[in-house]
C-alpha positions as CSV (number, residue, x, y, z in Angstrom):
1,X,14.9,-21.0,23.9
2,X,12.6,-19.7,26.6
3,X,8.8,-20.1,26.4
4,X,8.6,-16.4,26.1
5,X,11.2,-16.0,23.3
6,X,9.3,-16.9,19.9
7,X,10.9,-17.0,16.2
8,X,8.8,-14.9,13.9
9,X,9.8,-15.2,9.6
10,X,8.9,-11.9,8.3
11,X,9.0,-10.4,5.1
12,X,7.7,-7.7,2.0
13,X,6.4,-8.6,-0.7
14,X,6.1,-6.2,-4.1
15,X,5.6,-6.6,-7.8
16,X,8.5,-5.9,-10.6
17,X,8.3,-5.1,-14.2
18,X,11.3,-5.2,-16.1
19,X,13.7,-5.2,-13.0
20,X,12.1,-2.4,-11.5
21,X,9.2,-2.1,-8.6
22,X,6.1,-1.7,-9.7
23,X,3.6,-2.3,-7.0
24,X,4.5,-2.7,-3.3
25,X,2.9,-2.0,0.1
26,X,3.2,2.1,-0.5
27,X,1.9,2.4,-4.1
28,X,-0.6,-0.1,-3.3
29,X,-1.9,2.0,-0.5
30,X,-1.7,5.1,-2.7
31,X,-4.0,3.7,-5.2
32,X,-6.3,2.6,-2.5
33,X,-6.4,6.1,-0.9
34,X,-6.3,7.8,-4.4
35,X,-9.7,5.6,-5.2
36,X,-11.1,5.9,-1.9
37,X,-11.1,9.9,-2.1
38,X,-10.8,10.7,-6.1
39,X,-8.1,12.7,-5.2
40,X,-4.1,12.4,-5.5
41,X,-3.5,15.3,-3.4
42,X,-5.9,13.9,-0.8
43,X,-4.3,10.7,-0.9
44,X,-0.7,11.7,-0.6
45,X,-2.0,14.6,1.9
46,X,-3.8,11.5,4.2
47,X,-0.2,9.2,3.5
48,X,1.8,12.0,4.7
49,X,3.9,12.0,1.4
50,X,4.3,14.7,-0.9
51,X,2.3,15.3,-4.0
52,X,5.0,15.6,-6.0
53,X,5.9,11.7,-4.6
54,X,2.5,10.4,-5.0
55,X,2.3,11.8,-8.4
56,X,5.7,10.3,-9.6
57,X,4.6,6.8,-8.2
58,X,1.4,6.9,-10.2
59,X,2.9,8.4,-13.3
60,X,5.7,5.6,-12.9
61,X,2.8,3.1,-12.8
62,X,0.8,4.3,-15.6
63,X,4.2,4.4,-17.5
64,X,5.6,1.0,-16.9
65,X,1.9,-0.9,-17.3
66,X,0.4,-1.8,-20.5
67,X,-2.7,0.4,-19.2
68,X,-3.0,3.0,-16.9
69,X,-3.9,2.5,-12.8
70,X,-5.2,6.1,-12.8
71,X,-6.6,8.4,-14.7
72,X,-5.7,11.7,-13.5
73,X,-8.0,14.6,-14.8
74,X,-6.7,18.6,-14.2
75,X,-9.1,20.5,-12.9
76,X,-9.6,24.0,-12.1
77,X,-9.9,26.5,-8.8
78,X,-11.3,22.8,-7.1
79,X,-8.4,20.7,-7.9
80,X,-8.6,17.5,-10.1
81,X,-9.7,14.6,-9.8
82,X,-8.2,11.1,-9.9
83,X,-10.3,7.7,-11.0
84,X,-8.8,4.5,-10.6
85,X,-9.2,2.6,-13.8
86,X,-10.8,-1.3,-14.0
87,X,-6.8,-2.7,-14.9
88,X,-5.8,-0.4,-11.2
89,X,-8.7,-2.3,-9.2
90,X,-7.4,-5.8,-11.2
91,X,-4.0,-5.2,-10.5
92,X,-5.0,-4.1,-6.4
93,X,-6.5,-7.1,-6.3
94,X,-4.1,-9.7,-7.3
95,X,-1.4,-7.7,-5.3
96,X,-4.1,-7.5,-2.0
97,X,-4.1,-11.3,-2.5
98,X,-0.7,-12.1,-3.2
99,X,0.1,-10.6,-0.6
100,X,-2.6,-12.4,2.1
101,X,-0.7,-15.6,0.8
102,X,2.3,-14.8,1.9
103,X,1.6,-13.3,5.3
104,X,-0.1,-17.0,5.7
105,X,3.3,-18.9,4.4
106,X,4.8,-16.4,6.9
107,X,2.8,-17.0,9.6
108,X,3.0,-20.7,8.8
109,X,7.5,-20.7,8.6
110,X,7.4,-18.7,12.0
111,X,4.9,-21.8,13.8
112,X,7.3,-24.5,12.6
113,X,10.1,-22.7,13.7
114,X,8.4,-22.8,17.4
115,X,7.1,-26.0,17.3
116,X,10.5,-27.2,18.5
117,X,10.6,-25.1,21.3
């Protein structure tokens, strides 16, 4: 292998409930936008993903937790507003730093894998 060629191990990482995904790299980011702007429609408007998307992923959430990631309140000629609940910011945060610990097992694979070289 050349000098300039270098391995690199990648991978995703997401969450599962009961065989199906419950937290990955786009939902995460959702719930970070949703919080950061108190809006779904914001969120899903900044993401570039439909409404109707953003709003299944959240109601998918919500369903499949034992507590809800976001509270979402209808409102009126303003829109509504969205809060991310104490058990969303817990669950963030263990996903946000799962997922540090594996980009560093990741980044640690792809230096043995060069070491060689």
């Amino acid at each position: 292998m050349s000098s300039q060629n270098k391995y690199k191990v990648k991978g995703r990482i997401w969450i599962e409930i009961n065989d199906e995904t419950f937290i990955g790299e786009g939902k995460a980011l959702l719930l970070k936008k949703t919080a950061e702007l108190g809006s779904l429609r914001k969120a899903a408007t900044e993401m570039n993903i439909s409404y109707r998307k953003a709003w299944y992923s959240i109601n998918h959430m919500n369903k499949a937790a034992e507590k809800p990631v976001i509270i979402l309140k209808h409102g009126g000629k303003q829109g509504g507003i969205a809060e991310i609940t104490d058990f969303g910011k817990e669950i963030l945060d263990k996903f946000e730093k799962i997922k540090k610990e594996f980009s560093i097992f990741l980044e640690s694979r792809s230096k043995s894998l060069n070491r060689n070289s």
